[in-house]
C-alpha positions as CSV (number, residue, x, y, z in Angstrom):
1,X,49.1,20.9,51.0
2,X,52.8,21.7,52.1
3,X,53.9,18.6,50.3
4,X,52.7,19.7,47.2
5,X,53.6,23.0,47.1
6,X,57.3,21.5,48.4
7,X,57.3,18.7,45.6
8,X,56.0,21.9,42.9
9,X,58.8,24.1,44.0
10,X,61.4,21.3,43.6
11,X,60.0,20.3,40.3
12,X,60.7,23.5,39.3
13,X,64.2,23.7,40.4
14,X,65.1,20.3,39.1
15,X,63.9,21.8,35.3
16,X,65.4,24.9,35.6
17,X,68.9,23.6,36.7
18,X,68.6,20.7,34.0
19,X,68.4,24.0,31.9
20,X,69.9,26.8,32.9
21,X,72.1,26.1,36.5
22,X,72.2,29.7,36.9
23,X,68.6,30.7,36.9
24,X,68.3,27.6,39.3
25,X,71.2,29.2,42.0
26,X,68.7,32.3,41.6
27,X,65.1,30.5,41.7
28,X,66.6,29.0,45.3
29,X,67.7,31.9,46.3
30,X,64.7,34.1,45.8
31,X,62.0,30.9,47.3
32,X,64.2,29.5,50.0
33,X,63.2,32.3,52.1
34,X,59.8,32.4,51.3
35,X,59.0,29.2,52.2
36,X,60.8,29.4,55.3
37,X,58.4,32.7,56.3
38,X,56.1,30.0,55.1
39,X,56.5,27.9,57.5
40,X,57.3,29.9,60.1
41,X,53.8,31.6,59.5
42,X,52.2,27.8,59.6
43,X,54.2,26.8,63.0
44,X,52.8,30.2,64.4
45,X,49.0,29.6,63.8
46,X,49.5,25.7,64.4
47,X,50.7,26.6,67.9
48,X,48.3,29.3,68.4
49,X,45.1,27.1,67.7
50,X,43.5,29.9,65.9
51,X,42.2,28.1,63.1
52,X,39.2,26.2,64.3
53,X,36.6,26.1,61.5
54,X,37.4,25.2,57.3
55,X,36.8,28.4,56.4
56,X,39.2,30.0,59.0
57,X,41.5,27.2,57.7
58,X,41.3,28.3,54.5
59,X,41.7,31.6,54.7
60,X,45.0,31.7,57.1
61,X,46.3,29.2,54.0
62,X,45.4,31.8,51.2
63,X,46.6,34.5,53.5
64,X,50.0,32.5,53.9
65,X,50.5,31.8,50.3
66,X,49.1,35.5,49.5
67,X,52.4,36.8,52.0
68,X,54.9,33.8,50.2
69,X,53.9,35.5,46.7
70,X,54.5,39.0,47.9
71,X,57.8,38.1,49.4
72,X,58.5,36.0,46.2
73,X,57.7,39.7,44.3
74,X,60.0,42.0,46.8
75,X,63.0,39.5,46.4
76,X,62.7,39.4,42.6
77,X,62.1,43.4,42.6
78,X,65.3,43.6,44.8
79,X,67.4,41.2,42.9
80,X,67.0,42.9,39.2
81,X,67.4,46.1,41.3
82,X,70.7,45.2,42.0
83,X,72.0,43.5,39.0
84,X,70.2,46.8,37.0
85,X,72.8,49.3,39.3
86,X,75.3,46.6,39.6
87,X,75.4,46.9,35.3
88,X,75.1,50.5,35.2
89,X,77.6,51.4,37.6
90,X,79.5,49.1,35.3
91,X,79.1,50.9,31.7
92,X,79.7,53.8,33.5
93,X,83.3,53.4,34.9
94,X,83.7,51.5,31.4
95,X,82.8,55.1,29.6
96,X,84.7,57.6,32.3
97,X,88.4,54.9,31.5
98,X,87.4,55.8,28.0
C-alpha cells in the first residue's frame, strides 16, 4: 500500500513540474513531511505489534492516512497564510512610499 501511495505522490509531482516547476517546489514541500510522519507513524505500530487482526490493520492504516491528510491541510492553511501576510504587508509599504 506504501508503494502505491509513494508511486501516486510522485506521479503527481512529475505532472505538476512538467507543468508548473513552481507549484511542484510547493507540492514537495507541503507532502514531504507528511509522509515522513507517515512513516514514522507506520515504523511506530510495526514495532509495537499492535496491529494483530485485519480490521485493527485497517483501521491504524485509515487512521494514518486520516493524520497525513490533516497534516497535508495545516501545511497548506499555513503556507497561503503566509504568502496572504507576506502580499499584504507588501501593498502596504507600497501605499505608505506613495
Amino acid at each position: 500500500m506504501l508503494i502505491g501511495l509513494n508511486a501516486a505522490l510522485g506521479i503527481v509531482g512529475i505532472g505538476l513540474w512538467r507543468r508548473a516547476p513552481g507549484l511542484a517546489v510547493l507540492y514537495v514541500l507541503v507532502v514531504a513531511p507528511a509522509v515522513t510522519a507517515m512513516y514514522v507513524s507506520f515504523d511506530r505500530q510495526r514495532h509495537s505489534d499492535s496491529l494483530g487482526r485485519v480490521g485493527e490493520l485497517i483501521d491504524g492504516v485509515l487512521s494514518v492516512l486520516a493524520r497525513t491528510f490533516a497534516i497535508l491541510c495545516l501545511l497548506v492553511l499555513a503556507i497561503f497564510s503566509a504568502l496572504f501576510l507576506f502580499c499584504s504587508f507588501a501593498l502596504l509599504s507600497i501605499v505608505v512610499r506613495h
